[in-house]
LOFI-826549 format. One record per residue: x, y, z of N, C-alpha, C in turn. Coordinates in pm, whole numbers, plus 50000, padded with zeros to 5 digits. Example, Ala and Ser with C-alpha at 12.3 -4.5 7.8 and 13.67 -1.06 7.14 Angstrom:
! LOFI-826549
513194943150780512304955050780513204967050780/512854977550708513674989450714512905000350787/
//
This chain:
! LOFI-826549
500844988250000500005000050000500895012550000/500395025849919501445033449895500865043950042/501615050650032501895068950142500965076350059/499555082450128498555090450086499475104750133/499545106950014499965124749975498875133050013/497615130449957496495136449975496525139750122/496365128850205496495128050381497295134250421/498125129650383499805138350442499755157950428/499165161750340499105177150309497935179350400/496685169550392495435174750465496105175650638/496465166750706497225167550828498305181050843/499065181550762499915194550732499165205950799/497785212850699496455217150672496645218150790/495515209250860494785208450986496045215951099/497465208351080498305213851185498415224451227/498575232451057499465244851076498255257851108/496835252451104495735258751142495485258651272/495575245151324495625246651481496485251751552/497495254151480498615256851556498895276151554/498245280351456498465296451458497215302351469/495825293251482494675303951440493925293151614/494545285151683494025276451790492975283951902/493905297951906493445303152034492135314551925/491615313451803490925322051733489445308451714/488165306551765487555294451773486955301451637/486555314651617485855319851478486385312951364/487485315751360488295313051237488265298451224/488545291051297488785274251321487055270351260/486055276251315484145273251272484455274851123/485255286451094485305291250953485675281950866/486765274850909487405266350852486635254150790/486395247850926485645236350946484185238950849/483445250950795482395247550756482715251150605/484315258750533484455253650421484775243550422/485645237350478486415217650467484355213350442/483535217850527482615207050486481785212050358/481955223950328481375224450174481915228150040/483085229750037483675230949884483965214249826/484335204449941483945192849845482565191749751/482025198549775480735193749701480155204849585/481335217849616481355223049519482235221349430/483565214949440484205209249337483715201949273/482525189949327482255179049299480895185049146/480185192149192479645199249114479065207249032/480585218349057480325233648988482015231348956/482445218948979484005220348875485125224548994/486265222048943487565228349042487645245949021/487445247048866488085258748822487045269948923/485795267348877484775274848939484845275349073/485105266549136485575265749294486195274749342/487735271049270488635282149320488455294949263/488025298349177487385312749142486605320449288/485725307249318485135316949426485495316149558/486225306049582487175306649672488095321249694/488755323449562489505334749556488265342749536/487835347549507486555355849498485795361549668/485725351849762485755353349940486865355550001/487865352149955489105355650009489655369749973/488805380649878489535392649874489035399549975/489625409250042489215418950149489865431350136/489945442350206490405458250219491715454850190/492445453550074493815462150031494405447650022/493735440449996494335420449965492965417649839/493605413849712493055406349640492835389249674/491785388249637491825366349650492855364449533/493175365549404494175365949322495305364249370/495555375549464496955377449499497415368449654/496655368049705496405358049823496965341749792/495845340149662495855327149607497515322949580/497335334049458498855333049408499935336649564/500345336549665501085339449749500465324549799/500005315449853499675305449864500395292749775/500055294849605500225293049543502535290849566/502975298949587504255297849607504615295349715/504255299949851504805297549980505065285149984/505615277350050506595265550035505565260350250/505995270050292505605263350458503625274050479/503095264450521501975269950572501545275350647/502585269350707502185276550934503225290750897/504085293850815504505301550793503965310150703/503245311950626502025315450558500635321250661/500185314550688499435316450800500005324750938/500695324150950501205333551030501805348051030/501815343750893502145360850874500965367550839/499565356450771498535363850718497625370950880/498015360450961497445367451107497975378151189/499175377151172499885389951170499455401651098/499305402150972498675412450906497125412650896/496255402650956495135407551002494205402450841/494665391550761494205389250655492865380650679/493425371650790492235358250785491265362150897/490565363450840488835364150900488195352550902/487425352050987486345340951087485735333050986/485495334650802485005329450732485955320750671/487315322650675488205312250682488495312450492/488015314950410488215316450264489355317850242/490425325350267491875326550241492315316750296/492215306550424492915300150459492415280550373/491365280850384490895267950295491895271050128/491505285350102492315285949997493555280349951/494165286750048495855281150047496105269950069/495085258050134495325242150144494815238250025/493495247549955493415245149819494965241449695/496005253749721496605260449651497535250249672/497915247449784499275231949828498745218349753/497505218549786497115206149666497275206549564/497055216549485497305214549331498695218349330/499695221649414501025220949373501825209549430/501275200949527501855193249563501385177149569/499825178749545499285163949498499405164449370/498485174149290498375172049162499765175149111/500645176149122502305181949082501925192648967/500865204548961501135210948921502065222748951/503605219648868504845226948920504645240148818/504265243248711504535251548621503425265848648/502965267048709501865278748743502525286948897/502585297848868503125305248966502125314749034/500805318948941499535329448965498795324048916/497205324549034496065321149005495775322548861/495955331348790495705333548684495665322948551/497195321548545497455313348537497255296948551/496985296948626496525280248719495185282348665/494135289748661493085286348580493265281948403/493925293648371494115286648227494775273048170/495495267748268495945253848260494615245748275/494085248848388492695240948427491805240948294/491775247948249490715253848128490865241748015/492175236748046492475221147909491095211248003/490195208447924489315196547999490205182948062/490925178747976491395163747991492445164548143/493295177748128493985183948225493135183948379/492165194448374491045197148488490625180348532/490105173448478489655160248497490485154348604/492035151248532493075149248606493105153648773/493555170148744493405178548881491905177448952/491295177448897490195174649006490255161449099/490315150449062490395139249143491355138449196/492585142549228493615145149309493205154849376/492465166549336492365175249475490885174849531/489955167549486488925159049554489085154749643/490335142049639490605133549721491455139649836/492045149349824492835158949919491275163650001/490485173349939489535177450025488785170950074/488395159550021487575146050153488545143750251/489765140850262490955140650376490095153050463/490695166450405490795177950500489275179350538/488335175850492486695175950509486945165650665/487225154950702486875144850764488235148450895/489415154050882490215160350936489405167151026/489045178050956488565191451010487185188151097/486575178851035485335178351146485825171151296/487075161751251487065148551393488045162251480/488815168551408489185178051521489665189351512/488545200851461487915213151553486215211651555/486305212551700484995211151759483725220151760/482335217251770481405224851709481335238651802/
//
C-alpha cells in the first residue's frame, strides 16, 4: 500500500491551522464549515469554478483573492504563511483565504502542478478539459481528507 499524499498535506492543513489560528475558535468554525462544503462544490460546479470563488471570498480591504491565492500558490511552509497572514490581520472568521491556500498546496503538491506561479494562470491550465479532469480527482481526494480532518478535530 502506497503513502497518501492527499492525507499527508490534509494533516499538514489541519496542523498548521491549529497551531496559529488555535486560540481564534471563529476562524477554526470558519474553517471547518468550508472543509465541509467546497467538496461538494468541486464535485459539482467544477475545480476551476471553485477556486474562482474561493479566491473571489478571500479578497478583502487592500488584499486581492488573486493575489492571496497566488502567494499561497508559492509559499513553500503553511504555518508560515498563515502566520504572517494573522499577523497582518488577513484571515477572518469565514476562513476563505485560509481553505484557499490548502486549496493552493494541493494542486502544487498532489496534483504536481509545478509550472503555474499565479492564480491566473493556474486557471488557464485548468481550462484544458482532459487536464482539469486529472486535477480534480487529486484535489477531491485531498479535500475529503481535510473535510473528515477538520470535522474529527475542531469542535462544534
Amino acid at each position: 500500500m502506497q503513502r497518501s499524499e492527499s492525507l499527508d498535506l490534509a494533516i499538514r492543513c489541519i496542523e498548521a491551522l491549529k497551531r496559529v489560528f488555535g486560540d481564534r475558535k471563529q476562524v477554526l468554525d470558519g474553517f471547518r464549515t468550508r472543509a465541509r462544503h467546497v467538496p461538494s462544490s468541486i464535485y459539482y460546479s467544477g475545480l476551476t469554478y471553485t477556486i474562482a470563488y474561493v479566491a473571489s471570498k478571500a479578497s478583502k480591504d487592500g488584499y486581492s483573492g488573486v493575489d492571496l491565492m497566488t502567494q499561497a500558490l508559492t509559499e513553500l511552509d503553511l504555518g508560515a504563511l498563515f502566520e504572517e497572514w494573522k499577523r497582518k490581520g488577513i484571515a477572518e472568521r469565514e476562513a476563505y483565504e485560509l481553505y484557499g491556500a490548502c486549496l493552493m498546496r494541493a494542486i502544487r503538491e498532489v496534483a504536481k502542478l509545478d509550472g503555474v506561479n499565479d492564480l491566473i494562470s493556474l486557471l488557464k491550465v485548468l481550462n484544458d478539459p482532459g487536464r482539469q479532469v486529472i486535477v480534480t480527482n487529486k484535489v477531491l481526494e485531498f479535500a475529503e481528507w481535510l473535510k473528515r480532518l477538520a470535522e474529527a478535530s475542531i469542535p462544534r
